[in-house]
N, C-alpha and C positions, 0 to 999 in steps of 0.2 A: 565092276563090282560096286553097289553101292556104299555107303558110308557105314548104316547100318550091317553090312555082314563083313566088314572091315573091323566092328565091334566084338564080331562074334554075338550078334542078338539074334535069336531065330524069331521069325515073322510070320503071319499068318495073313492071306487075304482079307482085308475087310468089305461085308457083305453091303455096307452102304455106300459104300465109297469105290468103284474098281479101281482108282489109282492108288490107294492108301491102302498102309500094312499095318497090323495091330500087335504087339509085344506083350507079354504076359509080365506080371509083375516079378516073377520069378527068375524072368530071363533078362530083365532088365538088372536087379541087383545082382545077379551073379556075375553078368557084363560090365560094369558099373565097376568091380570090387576086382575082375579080373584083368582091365585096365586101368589099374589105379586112380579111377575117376570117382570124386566124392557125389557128384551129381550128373544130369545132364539137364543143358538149358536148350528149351525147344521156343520158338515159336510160331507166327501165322495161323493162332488158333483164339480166338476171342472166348474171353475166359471175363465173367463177372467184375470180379475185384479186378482186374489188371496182369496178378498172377495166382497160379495153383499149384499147389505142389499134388503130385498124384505116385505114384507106385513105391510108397512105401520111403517117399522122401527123397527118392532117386532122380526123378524128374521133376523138374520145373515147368511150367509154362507161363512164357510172360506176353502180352498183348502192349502196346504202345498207342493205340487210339481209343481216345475214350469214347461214348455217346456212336459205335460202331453202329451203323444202318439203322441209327434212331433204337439203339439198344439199352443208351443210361448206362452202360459199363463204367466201370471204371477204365483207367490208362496205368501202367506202371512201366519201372526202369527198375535196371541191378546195378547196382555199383559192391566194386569189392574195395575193405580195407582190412589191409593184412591177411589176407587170404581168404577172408569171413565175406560173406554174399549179405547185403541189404538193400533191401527193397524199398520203392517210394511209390505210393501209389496218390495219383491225382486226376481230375477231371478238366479237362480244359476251357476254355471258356470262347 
């Protein structure tokens, strides 16, 4: 059983990808809310800034390499204090 339906998230094939499953934003906060989980932090996904927040605040995505295959992104990290998530985002050099 994967991770994802250990959540209780339903999933749908995604039609770009055959390995990858896509979650609706609705299945995601009701999953989120029904494990007492304030978020979920995903990543392996290059994302602009470093990170994005996407379904409705539920989900995170943070990327750790900046300048990805000559992309100019940004890099970020999470750090928590007192239970609060902050974000740092920087370019390497």
């Amino acid at each position: 059983m994967s991770k994802w339906n250990r959540l209780g998230i339903p999933k749908s094939p995604n039609s770009a990808i055959s390995a990858f499953f896509t979650s609706g934003s609705s299945a995601i906060t009701e999953s989120t809310h029904n494990n007492g989980l304030n978020f979920i932090a995903r990543a392996h996904e290059a994302v602009q800034q470093g990170c994005e927040w996407r379904h409705n605040g539920h989900v995170v995505t943070i990327f750790s390499a900046s300048n990805y295959c000559n992309s100019h992104n940004e890099a970020a990290f999470m750090i928590f204090h007192n239970l609060v998530p902050f974000f740092h985002n920087f370019v390497s050099s």
